[in-house]
C-alpha positions in Angstrom: -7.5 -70.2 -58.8 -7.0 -66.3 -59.8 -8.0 -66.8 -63.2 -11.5 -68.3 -62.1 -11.8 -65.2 -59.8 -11.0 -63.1 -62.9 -13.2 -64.7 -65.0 -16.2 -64.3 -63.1 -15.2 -60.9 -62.3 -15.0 -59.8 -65.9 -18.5 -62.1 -66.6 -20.2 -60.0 -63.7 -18.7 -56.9 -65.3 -20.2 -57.7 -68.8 -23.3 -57.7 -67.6 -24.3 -60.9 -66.7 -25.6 -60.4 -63.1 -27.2 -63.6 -63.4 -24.4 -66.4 -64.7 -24.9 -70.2 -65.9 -25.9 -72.2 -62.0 -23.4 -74.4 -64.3 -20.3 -71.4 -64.0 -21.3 -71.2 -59.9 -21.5 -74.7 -59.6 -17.5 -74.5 -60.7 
Protein backbone atom coordinates (compact mmCIF):
# COMPACT_ATOMS: atom_id res chain seq x y z
CA UNK A 1 0.00 0.00 0.00
CA UNK A 2 3.22 2.46 0.65
CA UNK A 3 4.63 1.85 -2.55
CA UNK A 4 1.31 3.05 -4.42
CA UNK A 5 1.53 6.13 -2.18
CA UNK A 6 5.22 6.55 -3.30
CA UNK A 7 4.55 6.09 -6.70
CA UNK A 8 2.05 8.66 -7.10
CA UNK A 9 4.10 10.88 -4.99
CA UNK A 10 7.11 10.69 -7.16
CA UNK A 11 4.54 10.82 -10.48
CA UNK A 12 3.10 14.20 -8.96
CA UNK A 13 6.66 15.23 -8.28
CA UNK A 14 7.74 14.70 -11.94
CA UNK A 15 5.45 16.85 -13.13
CA UNK A 16 2.48 15.20 -13.97
CA UNK A 17 -0.21 17.27 -12.03
CA UNK A 18 -2.61 15.72 -14.13
CA UNK A 19 -2.02 11.58 -14.02
CA UNK A 20 -3.83 8.69 -16.23
CA UNK A 21 -7.95 8.76 -14.63
CA UNK A 22 -6.59 4.94 -15.23
CA UNK A 23 -3.48 5.46 -12.24
CA UNK A 24 -6.51 7.28 -9.89
CA UNK A 25 -8.87 4.80 -10.69
CA UNK A 26 -6.09 2.25 -8.88
Amino acid sequence: MFEVLVFVYENYWRGDACPEPQLLGR
